[in-house]
N, CA and C atoms as a LAMMPS dump frame, in Angstrom:
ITEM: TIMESTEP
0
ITEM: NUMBER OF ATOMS
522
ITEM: BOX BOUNDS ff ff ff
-5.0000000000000000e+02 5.0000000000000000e+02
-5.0000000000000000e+02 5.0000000000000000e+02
-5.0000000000000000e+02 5.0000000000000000e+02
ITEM: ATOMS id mol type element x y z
1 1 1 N -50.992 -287.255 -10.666
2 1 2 C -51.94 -286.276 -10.187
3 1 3 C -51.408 -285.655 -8.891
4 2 1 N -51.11 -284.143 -8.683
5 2 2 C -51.192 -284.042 -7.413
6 2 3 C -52.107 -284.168 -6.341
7 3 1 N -51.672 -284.235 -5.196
8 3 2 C -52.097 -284.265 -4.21
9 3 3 C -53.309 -283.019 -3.695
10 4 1 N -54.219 -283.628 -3.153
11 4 2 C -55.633 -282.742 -2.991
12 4 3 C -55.419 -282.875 -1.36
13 5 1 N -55.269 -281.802 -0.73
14 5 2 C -55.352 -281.018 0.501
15 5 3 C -56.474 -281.207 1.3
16 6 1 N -57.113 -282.355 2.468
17 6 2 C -58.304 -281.565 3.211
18 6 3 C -57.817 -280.939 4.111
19 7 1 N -58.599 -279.616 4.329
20 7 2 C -58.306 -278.634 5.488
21 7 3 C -58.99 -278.49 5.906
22 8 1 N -58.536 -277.891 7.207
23 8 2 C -59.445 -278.007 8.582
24 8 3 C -60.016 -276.39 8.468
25 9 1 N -61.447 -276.438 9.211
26 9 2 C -61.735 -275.337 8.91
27 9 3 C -60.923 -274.304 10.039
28 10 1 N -61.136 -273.018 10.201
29 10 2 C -60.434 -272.05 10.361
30 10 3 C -60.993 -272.013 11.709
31 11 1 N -62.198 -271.863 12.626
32 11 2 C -61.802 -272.671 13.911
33 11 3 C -61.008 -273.198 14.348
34 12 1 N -61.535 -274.524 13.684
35 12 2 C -60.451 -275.782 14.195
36 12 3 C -58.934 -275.17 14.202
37 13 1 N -58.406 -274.759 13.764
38 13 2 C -56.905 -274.019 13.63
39 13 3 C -56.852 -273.031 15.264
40 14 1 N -57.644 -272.546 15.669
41 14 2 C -57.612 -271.206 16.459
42 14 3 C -56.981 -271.82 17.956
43 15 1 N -56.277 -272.785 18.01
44 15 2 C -55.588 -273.183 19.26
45 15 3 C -54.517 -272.573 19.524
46 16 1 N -54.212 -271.974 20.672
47 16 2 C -53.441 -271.645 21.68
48 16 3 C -51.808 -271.826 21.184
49 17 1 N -50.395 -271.394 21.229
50 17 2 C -49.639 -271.719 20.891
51 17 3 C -48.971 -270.924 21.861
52 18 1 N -48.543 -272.333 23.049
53 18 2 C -47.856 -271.338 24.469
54 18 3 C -46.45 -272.008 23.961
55 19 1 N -45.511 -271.451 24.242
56 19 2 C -43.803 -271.649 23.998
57 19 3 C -43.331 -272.885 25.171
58 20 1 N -42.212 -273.059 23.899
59 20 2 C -41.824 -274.407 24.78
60 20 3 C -41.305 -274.369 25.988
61 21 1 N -40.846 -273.51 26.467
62 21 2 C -40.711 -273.175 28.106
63 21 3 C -41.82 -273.072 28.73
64 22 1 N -42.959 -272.592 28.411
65 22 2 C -44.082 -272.793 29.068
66 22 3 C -44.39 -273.897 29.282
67 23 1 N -44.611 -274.93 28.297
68 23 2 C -44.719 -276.221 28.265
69 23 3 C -43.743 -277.24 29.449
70 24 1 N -42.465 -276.559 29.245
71 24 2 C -41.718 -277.868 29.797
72 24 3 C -42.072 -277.234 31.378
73 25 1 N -41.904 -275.697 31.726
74 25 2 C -42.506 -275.518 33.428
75 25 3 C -43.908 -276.305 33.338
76 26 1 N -44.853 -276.335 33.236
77 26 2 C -45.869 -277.154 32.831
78 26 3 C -45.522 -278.454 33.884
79 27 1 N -44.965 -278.669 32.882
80 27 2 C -44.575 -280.511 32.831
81 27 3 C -43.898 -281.131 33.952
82 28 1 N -43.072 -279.847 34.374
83 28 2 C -41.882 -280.083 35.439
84 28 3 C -43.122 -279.964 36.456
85 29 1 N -43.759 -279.21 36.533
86 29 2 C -44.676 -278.375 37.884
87 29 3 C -45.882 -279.789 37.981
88 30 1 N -46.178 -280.226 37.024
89 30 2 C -47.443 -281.112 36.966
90 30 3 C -46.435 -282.643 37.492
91 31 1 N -45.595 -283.107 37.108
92 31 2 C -44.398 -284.317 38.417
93 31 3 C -44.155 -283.638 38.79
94 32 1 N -43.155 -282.751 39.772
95 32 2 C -43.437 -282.584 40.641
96 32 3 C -44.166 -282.627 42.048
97 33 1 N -46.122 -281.824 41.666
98 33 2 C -46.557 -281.977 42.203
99 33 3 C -47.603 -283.756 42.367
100 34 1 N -47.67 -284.131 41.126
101 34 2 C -47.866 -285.277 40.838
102 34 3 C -47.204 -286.342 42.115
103 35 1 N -45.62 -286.226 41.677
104 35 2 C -44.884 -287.096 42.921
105 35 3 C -44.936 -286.523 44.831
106 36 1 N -45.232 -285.266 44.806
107 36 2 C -45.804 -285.063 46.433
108 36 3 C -47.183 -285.917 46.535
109 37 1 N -47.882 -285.703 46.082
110 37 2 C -49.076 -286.471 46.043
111 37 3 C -48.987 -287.816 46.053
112 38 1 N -47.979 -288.743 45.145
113 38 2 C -47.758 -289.583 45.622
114 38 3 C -46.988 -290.388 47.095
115 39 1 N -46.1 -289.292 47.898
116 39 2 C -45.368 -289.453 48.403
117 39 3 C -46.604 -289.345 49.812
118 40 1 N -47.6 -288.713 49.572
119 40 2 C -48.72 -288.399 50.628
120 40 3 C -49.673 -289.309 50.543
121 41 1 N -49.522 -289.768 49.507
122 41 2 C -50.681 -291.239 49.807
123 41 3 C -50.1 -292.726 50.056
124 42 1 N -48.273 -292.923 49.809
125 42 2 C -47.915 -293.858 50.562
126 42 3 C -47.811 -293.598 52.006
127 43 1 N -47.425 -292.432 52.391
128 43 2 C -47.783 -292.205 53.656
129 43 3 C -48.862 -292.755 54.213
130 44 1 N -49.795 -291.713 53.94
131 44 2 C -51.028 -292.311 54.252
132 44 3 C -51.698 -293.962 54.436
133 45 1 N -50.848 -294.271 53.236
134 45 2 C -51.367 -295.778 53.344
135 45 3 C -50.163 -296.711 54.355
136 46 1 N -49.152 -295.93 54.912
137 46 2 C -48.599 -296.943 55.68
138 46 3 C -49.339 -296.516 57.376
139 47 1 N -49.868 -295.229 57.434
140 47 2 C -50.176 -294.263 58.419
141 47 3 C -51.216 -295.555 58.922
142 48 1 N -51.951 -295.782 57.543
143 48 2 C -53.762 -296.887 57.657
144 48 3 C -53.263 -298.269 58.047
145 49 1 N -52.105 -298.701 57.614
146 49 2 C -51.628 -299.759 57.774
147 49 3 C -51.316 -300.215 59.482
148 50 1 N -50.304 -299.018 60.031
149 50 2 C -49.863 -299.134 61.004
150 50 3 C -50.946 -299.057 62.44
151 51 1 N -51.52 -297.889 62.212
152 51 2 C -53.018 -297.444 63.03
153 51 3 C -53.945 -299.035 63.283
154 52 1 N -54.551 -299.084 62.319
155 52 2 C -55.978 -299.78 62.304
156 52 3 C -56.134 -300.808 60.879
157 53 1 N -54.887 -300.866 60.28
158 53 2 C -55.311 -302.051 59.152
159 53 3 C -56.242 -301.373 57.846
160 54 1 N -56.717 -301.787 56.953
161 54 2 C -57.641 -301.578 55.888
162 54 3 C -58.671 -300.889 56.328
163 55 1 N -58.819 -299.722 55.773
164 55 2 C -60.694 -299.286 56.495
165 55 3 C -61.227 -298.129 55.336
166 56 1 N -62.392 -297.456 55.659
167 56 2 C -62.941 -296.834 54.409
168 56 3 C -61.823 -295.777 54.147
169 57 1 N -60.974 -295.058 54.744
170 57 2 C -60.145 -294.162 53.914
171 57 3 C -59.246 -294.738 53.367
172 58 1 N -58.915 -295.832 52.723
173 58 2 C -58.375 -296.181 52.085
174 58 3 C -59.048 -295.329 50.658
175 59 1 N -59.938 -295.232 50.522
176 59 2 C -60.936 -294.777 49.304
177 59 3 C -60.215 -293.22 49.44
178 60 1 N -60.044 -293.001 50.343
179 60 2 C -59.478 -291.186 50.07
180 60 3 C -57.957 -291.088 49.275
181 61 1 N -56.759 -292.712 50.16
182 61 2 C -55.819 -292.551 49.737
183 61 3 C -55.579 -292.859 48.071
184 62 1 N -56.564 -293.925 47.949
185 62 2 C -56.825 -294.317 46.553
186 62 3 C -56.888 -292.917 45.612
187 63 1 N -57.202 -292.194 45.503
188 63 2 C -58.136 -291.238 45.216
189 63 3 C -56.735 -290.085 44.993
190 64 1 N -55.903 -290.203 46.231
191 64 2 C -54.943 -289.209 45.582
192 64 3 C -53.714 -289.617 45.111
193 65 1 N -53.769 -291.058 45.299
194 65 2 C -52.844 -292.235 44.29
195 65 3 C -53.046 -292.059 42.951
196 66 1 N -54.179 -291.756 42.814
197 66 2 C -54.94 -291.941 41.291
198 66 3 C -54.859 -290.54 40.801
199 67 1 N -54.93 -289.111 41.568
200 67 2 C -54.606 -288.28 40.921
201 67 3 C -53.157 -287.87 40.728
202 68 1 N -52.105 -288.569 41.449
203 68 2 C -50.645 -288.276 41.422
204 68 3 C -50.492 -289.143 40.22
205 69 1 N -50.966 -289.828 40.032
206 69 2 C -50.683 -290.747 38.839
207 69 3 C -50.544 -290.446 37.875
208 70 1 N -52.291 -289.685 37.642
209 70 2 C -52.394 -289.081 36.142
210 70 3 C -51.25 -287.793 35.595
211 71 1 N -51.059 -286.967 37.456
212 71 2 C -50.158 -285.531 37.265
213 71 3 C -49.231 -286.02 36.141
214 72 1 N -48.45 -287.313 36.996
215 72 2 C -46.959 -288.021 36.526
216 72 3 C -47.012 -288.143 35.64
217 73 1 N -47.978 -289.031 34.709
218 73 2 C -48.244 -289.167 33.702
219 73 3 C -48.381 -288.459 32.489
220 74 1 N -49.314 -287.222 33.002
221 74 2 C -49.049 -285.856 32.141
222 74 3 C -47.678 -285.173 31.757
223 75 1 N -46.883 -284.958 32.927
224 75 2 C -46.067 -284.44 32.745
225 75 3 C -45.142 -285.342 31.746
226 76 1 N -45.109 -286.429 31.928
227 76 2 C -44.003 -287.001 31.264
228 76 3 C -44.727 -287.43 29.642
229 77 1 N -45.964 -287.085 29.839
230 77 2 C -45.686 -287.477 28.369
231 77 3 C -45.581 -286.05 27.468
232 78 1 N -46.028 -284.984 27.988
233 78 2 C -45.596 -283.437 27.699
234 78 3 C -44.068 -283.725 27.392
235 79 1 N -43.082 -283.638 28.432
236 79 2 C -41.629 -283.589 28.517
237 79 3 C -41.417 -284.822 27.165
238 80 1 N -42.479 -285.736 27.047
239 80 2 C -42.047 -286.86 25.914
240 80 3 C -42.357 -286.348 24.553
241 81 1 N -43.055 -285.59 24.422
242 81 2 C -43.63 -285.055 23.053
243 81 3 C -43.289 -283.782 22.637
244 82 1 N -42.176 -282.66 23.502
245 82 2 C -41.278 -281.689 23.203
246 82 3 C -40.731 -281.792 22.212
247 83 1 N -41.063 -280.799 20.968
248 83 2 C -40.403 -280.617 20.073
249 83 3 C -38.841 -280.384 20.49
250 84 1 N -37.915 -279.877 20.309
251 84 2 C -36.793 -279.693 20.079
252 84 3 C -36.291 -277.914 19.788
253 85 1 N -35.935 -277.384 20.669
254 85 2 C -36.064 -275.915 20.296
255 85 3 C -35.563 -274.941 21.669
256 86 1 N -35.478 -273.663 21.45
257 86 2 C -35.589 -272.936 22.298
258 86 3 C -36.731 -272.942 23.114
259 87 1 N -36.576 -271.971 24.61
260 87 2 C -37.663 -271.848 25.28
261 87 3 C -38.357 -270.85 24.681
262 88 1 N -37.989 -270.214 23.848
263 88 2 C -38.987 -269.239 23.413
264 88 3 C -39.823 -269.606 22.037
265 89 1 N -39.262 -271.028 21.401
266 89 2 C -39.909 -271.33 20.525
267 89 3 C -41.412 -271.61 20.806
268 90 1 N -42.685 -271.373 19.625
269 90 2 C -43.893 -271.966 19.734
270 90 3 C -44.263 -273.552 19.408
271 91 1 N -44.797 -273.483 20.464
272 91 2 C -45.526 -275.483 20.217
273 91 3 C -46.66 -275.468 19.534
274 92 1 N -47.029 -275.97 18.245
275 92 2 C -48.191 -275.793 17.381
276 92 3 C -48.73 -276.769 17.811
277 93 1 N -49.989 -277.103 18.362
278 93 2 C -50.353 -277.921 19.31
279 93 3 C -51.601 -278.665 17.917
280 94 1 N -52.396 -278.293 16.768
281 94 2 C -52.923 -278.82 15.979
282 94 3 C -52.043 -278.996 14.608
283 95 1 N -52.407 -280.059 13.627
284 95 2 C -51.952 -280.083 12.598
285 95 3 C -52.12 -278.96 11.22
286 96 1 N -51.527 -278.585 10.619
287 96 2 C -51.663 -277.505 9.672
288 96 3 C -52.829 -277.895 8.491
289 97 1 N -53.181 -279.36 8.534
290 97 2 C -54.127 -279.566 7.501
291 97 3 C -54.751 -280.645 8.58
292 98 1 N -56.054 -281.22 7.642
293 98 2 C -56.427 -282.801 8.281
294 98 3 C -55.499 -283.856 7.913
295 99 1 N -55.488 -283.917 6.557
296 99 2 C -55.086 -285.119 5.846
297 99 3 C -54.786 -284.564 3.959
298 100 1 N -53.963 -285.137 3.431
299 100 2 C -53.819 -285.322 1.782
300 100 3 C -53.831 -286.26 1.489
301 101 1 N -54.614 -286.556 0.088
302 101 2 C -55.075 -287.746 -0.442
303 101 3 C -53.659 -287.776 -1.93
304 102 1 N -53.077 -288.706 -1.82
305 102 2 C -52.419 -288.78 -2.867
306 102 3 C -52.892 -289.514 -3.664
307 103 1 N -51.753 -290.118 -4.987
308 103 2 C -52.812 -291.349 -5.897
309 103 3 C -52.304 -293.081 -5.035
310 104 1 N -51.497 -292.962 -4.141
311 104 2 C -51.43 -294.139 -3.717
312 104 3 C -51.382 -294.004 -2.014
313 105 1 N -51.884 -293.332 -1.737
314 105 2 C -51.411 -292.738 0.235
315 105 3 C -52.438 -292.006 0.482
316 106 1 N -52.581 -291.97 1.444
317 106 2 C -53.191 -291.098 2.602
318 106 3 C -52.506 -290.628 3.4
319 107 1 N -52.091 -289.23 2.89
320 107 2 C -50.813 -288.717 4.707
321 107 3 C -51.782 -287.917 5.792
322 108 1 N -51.371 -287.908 6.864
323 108 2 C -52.099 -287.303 8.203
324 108 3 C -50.363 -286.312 9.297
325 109 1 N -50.634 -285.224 8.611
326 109 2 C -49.452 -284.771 8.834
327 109 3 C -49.437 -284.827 10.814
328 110 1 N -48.085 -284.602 11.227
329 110 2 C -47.441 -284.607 12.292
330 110 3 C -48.186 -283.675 13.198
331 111 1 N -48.312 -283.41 14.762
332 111 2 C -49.079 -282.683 15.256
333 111 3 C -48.043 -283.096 16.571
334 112 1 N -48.402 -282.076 17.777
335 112 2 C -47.615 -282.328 18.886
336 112 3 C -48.617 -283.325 19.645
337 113 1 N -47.643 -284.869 19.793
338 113 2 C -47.509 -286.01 20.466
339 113 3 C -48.043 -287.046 19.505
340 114 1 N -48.488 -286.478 17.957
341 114 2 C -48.234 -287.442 17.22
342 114 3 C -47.533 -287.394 15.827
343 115 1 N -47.041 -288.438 15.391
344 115 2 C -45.336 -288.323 13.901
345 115 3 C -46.477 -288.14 12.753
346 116 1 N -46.252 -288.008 12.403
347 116 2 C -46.717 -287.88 10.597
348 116 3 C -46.952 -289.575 10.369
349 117 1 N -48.241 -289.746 9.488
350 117 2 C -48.63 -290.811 9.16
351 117 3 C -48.921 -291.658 7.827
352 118 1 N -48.624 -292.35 6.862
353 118 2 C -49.121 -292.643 5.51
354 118 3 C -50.01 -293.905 5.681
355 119 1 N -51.01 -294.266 4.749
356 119 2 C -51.845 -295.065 4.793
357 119 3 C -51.822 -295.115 3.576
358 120 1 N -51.88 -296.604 2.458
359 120 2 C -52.26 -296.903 1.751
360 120 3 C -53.44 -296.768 1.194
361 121 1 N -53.488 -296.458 0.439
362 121 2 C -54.551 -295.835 -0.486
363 121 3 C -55.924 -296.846 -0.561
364 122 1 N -55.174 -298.121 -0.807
365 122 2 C -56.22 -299.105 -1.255
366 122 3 C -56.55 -299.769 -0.655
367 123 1 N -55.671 -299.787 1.075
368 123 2 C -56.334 -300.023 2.42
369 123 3 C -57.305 -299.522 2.585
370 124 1 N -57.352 -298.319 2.56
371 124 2 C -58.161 -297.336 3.94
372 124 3 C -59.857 -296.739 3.299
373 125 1 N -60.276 -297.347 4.161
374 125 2 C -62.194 -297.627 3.968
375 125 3 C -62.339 -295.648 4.209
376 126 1 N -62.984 -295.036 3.545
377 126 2 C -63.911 -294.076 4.364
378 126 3 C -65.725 -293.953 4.292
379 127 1 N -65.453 -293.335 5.584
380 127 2 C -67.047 -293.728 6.191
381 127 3 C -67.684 -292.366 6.357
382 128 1 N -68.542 -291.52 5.805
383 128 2 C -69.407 -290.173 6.127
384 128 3 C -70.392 -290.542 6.903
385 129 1 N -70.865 -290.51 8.268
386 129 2 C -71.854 -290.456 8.957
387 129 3 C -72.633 -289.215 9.004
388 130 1 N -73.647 -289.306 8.51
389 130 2 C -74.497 -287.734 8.938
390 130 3 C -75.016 -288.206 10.556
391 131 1 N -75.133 -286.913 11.002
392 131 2 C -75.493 -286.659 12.147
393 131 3 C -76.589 -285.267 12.493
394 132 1 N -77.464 -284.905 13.279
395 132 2 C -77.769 -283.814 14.255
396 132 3 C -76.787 -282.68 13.64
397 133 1 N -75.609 -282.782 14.429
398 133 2 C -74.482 -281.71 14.529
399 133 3 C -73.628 -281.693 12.964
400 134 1 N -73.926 -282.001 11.985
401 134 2 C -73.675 -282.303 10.6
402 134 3 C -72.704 -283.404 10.374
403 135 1 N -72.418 -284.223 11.547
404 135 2 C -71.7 -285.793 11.036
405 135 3 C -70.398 -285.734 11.389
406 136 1 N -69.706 -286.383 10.871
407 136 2 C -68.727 -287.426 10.787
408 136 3 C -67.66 -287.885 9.645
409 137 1 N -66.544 -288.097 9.759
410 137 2 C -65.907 -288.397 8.879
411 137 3 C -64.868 -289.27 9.488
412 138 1 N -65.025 -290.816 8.733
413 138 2 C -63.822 -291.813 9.967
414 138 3 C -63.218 -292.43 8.865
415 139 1 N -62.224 -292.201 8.683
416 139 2 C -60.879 -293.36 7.641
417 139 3 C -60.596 -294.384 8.818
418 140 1 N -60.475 -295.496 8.195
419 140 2 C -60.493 -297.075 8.617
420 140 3 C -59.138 -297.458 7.953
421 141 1 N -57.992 -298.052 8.425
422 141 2 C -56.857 -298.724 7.474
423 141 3 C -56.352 -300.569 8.708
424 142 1 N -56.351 -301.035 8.009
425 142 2 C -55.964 -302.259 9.183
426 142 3 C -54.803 -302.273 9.263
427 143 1 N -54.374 -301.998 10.668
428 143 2 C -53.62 -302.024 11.415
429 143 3 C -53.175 -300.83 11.938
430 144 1 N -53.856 -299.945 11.519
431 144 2 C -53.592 -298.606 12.387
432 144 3 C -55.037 -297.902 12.882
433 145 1 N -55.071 -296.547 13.734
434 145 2 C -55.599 -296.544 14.96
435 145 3 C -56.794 -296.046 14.054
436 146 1 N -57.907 -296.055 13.784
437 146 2 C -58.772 -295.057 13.145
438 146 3 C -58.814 -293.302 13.766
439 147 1 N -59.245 -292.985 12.409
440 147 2 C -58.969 -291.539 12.74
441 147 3 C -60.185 -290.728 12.309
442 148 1 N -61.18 -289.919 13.438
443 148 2 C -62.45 -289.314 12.928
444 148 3 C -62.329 -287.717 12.581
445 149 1 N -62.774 -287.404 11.854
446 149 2 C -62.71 -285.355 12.157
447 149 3 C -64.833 -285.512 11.96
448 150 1 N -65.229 -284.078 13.04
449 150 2 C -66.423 -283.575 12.598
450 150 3 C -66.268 -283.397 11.566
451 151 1 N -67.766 -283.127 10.989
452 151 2 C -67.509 -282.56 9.535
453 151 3 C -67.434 -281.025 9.644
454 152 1 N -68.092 -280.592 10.583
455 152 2 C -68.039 -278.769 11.153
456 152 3 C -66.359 -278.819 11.016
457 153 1 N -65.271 -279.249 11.501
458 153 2 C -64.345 -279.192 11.547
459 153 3 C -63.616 -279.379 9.705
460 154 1 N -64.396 -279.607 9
461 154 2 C -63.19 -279.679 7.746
462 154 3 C -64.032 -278.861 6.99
463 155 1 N -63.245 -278.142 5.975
464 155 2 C -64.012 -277.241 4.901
465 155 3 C -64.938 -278.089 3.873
466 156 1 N -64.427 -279.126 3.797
467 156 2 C -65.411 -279.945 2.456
468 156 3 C -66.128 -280.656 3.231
469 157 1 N -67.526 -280.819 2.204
470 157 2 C -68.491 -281.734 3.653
471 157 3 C -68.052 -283.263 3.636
472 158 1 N -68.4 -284.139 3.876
473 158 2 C -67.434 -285.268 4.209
474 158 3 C -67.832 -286.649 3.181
475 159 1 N -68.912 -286.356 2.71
476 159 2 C -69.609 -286.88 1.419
477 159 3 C -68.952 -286.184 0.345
478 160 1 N -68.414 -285.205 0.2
479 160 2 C -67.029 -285.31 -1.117
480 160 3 C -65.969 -285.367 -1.275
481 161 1 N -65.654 -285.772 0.619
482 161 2 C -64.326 -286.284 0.471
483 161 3 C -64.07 -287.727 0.369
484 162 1 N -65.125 -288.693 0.69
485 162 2 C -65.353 -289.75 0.452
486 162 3 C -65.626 -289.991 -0.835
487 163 1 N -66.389 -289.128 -1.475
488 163 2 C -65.912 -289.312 -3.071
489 163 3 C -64.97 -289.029 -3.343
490 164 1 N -64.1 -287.762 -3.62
491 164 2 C -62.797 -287.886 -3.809
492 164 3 C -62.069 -289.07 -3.741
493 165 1 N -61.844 -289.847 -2.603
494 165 2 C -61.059 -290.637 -2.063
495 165 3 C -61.44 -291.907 -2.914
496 166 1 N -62.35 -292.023 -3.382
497 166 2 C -63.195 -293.596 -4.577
498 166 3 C -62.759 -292.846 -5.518
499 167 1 N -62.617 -291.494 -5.888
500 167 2 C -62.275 -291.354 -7.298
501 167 3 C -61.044 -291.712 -7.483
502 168 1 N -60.171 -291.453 -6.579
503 168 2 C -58.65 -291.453 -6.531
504 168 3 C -58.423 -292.891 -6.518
505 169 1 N -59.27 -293.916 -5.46
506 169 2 C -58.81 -295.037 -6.007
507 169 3 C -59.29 -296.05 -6.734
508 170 1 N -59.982 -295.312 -7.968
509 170 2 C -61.181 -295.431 -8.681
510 170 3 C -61.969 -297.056 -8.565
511 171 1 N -62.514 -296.68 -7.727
512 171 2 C -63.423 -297.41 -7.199
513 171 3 C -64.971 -297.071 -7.932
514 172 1 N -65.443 -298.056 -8.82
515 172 2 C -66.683 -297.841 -9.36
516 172 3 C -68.03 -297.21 -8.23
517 173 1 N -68.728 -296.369 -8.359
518 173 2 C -69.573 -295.892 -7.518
519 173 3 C -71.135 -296.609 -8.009
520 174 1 N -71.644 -297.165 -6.74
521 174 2 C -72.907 -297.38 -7.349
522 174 3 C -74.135 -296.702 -7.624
């Protein structure tokens, strides 16, 4: 049987696609400033040290420890998740589908900062939550990370993709 396609609805698609030079200035500019910030709160904390010992601005230096951190952090995992390309190439920042249901897999195609994924078919639980905002849709597989989409976000409502997915691994319905 081939493979049955869920797609994301046409919203969900409408993200931004800035070029990989944009991205990597980005990345460079966010360490960068990330590491001044750090370089201003060891200061600071030897400034507190030397002065007067421990006292409430420690809570300020904390504070821009913690935002140099995250900068660093950003940047490098940007610079870590760079496709491979010119600077003028585009970074497709969402996946081209949600997921395809094969007769023995579940793939969750590749997206920027995460690889392409397969899941066993006869692992992976799915769960339709209705909700307020029209619900939920969460595949379950043990040992990998669970993965939710709204249901506003996929074209099929999420109660026939959960059937689908029992038909495929024909799982008696009660």
């Amino acid at each position: 049987m081939d493979p049955f396609v869920v797609e994301l609805a046409e919203w969900a698609q409408r993200i931004a696609t800035p070029t990989r030079g944009s991205l990597t200035w980005r990345a460079v500019a966010s360490l960068a400033f990330g590491g001044l910030l750090a370089l201003l709160a060891a200061a600071g904390l030897v400034v507190m040290l030397v002065q007067d010992g421990i006292s409430a601005r420690l809570l300020g230096v904390a504070f821009v420890g913690g935002f140099a951190a995250i900068l660093m952090w950003n940047g490098t995992r940007f610079m870590r998740h760079l496709p491979p390309g010119t600077d003028d190439d585009r970074v497709q920042f969402s996946a081209p589908f949600a997921f395809a249901i094969f007769d023995d897999a579940i793939h969750f195609p590749g997206r920027f900062g995460a690889d392409p994924e397969d899941w066993p078919l006869a692992e992976t639980m799915v769960e339709a939550t209705p909700g307020r905002s029209g619900g939920s849709l969460a595949l379950r597989c043990p040992g990998k990370k669970p993965r939710r989409f709204i249901a506003r976000a996929l074209v099929m409502s999420s109660g026939e993709i959960s059937r689908l997915v029992e038909d495929r691994r024909g799982v008696p319905r009660a």
